[in-house]
C-alpha positions as CSV (number, residue, x, y, z in Angstrom):
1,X,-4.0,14.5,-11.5
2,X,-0.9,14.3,-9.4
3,X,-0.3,12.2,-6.5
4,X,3.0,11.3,-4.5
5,X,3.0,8.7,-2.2
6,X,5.8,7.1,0.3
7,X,5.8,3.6,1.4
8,X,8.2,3.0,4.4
9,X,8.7,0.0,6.8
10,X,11.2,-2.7,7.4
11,X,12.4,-5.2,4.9
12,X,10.3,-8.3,4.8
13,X,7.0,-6.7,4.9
14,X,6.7,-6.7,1.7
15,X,7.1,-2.8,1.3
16,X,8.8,-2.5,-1.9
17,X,5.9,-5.1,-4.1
18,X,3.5,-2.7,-2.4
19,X,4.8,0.4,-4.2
20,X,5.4,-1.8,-7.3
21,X,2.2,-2.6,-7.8
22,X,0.6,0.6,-6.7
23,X,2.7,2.1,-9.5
24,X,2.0,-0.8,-11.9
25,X,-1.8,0.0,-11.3
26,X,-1.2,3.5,-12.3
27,X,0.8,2.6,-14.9
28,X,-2.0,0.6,-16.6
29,X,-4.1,3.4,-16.9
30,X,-2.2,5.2,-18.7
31,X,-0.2,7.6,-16.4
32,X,3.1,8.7,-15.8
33,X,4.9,6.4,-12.5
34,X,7.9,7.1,-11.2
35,X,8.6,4.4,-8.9
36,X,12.3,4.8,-6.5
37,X,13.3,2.4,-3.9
38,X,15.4,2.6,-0.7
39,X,16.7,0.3,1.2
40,X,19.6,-0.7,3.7
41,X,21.9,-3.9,3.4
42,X,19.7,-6.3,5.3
43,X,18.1,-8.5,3.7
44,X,15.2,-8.5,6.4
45,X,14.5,-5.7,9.0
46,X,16.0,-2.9,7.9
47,X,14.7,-0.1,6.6
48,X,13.1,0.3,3.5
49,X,11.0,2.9,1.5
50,X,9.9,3.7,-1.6
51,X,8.7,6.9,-3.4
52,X,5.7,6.6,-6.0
53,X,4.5,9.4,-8.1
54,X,2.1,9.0,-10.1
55,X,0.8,11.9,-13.0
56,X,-1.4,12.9,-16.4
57,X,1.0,14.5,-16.8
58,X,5.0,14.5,-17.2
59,X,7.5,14.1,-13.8
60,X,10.0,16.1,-13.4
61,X,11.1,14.9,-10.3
62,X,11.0,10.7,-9.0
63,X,12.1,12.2,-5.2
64,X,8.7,12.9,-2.7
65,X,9.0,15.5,-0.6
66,X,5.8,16.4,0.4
67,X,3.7,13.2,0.3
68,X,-0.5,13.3,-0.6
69,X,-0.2,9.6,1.0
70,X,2.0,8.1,3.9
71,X,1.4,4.5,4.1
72,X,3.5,3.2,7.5
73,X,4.1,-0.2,8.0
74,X,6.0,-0.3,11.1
75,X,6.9,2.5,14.2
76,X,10.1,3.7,13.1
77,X,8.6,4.8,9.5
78,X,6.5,6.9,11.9
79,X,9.4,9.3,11.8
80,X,7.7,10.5,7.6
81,X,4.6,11.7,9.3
82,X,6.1,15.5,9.3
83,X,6.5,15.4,5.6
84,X,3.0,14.5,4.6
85,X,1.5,17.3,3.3
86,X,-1.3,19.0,5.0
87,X,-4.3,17.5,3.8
88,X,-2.9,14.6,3.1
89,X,-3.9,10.6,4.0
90,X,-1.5,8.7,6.8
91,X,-2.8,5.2,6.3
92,X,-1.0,3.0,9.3
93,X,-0.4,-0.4,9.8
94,X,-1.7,-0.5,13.3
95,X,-0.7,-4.5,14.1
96,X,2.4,-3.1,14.5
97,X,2.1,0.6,15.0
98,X,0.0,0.8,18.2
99,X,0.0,4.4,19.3
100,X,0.6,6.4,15.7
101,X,1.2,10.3,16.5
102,X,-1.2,12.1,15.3
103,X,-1.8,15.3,13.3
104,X,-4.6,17.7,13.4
105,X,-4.2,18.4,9.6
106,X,-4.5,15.1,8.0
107,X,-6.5,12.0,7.5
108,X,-5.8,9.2,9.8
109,X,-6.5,6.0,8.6
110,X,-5.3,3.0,11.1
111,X,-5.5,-0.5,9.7
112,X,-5.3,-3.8,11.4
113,X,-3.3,-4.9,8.0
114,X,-1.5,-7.9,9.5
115,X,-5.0,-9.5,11.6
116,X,-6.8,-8.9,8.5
117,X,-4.6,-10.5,6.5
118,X,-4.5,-13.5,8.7
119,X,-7.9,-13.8,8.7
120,X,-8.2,-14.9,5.3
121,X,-6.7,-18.4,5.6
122,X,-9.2,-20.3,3.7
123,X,-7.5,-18.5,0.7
124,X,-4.4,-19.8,1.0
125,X,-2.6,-21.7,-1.9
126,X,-2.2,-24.7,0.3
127,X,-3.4,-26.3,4.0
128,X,-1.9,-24.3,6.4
129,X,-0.4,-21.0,4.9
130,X,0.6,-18.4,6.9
131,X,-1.5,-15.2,5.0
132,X,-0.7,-12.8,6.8
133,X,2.2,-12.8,4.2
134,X,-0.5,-10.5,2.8
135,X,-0.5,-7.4,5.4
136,X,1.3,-5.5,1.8
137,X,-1.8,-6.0,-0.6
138,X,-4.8,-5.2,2.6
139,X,-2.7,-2.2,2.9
140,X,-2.5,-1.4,-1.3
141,X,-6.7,-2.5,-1.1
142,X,-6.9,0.8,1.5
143,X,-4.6,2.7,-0.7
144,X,-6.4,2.7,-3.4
145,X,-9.9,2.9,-1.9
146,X,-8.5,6.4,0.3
147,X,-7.4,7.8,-3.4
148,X,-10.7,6.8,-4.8
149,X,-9.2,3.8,-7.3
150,X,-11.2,1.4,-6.1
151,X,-14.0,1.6,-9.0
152,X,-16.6,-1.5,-9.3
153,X,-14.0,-3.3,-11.8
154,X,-11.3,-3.2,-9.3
155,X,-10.9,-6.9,-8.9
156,X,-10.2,-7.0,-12.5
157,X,-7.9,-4.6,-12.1
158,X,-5.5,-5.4,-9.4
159,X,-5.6,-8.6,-10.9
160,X,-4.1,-7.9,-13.7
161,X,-1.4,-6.1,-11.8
162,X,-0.8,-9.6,-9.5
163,X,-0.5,-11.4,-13.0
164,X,2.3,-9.3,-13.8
165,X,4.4,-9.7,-11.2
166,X,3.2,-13.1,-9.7
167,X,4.4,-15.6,-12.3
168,X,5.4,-19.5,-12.3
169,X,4.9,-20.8,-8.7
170,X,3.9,-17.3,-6.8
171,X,0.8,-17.5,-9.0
172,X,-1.2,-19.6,-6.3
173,X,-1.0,-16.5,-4.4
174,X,-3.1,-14.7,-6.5
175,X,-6.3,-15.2,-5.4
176,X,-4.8,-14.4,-1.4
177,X,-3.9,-11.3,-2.6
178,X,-6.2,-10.2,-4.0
179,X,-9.0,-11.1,-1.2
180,X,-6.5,-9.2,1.0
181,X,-7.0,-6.0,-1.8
182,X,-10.4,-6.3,-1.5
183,X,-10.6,-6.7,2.3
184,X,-8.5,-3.3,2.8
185,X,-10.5,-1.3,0.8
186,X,-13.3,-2.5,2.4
187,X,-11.8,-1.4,5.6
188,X,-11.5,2.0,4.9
189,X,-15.0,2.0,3.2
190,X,-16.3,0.9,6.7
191,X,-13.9,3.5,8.5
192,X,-15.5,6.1,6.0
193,X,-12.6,7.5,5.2
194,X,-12.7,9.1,1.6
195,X,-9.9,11.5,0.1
196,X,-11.6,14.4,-1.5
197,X,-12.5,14.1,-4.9
């Protein structure tokens, strides 16, 4: 098993943690991750984007050229879509991305990551939290449901993965995120859209 996977939008989003933990997941079951960030000065709104390979076996390359996953968080990371690999999943953050271009040869997957996200106030660490702070994990939730992760023990799972890298006072935000992981994969069990074994 090989997979490479680019994670692109703008600083803020929470694009980099996105492809941490997706590699972190991967990690955990004993693959191979390489896991290399990009990003611009800014500290917010510029761009940013990650590449994530994941293998059995050894990499001998961290740099994604031909993505098996695009996940797109806002328009301008719209400019990736030629490099996804026939065949491959475009997974889109459609709150923000309203008209995604579209290929014949891949799976389009268009996810209202930012609404659903917001729509899961009552899990909110305290009275009036904004969640759609949480747009990154809906969008990791339909990641790993498109690549067929998302077994029955996924909850345990991702959880594990927030524990990690949610410590001291982020920790209340575990139980957001990981609603939010659960709500994305749901989404794209609804949408029906399944990578092929």
């Amino acid at each position: 098993m090989k997979a490479e996977v680019i994670v692109a939008g703008h600083g803020g989003q929470g694009v980099l943690e996105l492809a941490n933990w997706l590699a972190y997941f991967h990690l955990r079951r004993g693959r191979h991750v390489a896991y290399t960030p990009s990003y611009g000065p800014e500290t917010r709104g510029g761009k940013v984007k990650c590449y994530v390979v994941v293998s059995d076996e050894t990499i001998d390359s961290p740099i994604v050229e031909a993505p098996d996953l695009l996940i797109v968080m806002n328009i301008p990371s719209m400019d990736y879509l030629p490099l996804l690999k026939p065949g491959g999943n475009l997974l889109v953050n459609s709150s923000l991305v309203k008209d995604a271009r579209r290929r014949t040869d891949v799976t389009v997957t268009e996810i209202p990551a930012v609404e659903i996200a917001a729509g899961l106030g009552e899990f909110g660490p305290t009275k009036g939290t904004d969640t759609s702070i949480a747009a990154n994990s809906v969008m990791l939730g339909a990641a790993l449901a498109t690549t067929h992760e998302a077994p029955e023990h996924l909850a345990e799972e991702v959880e594990e993965v927030f524990r990690h890298f949610l410590t001291g006072r982020k920790s209340a935000f575990i139980p957001l995120n990981l609603h939010a992981v659960e709500a994305g994969a749901a989404f794209v069990a609804r949408a029906g859209v399944l990578a092929a074994a």
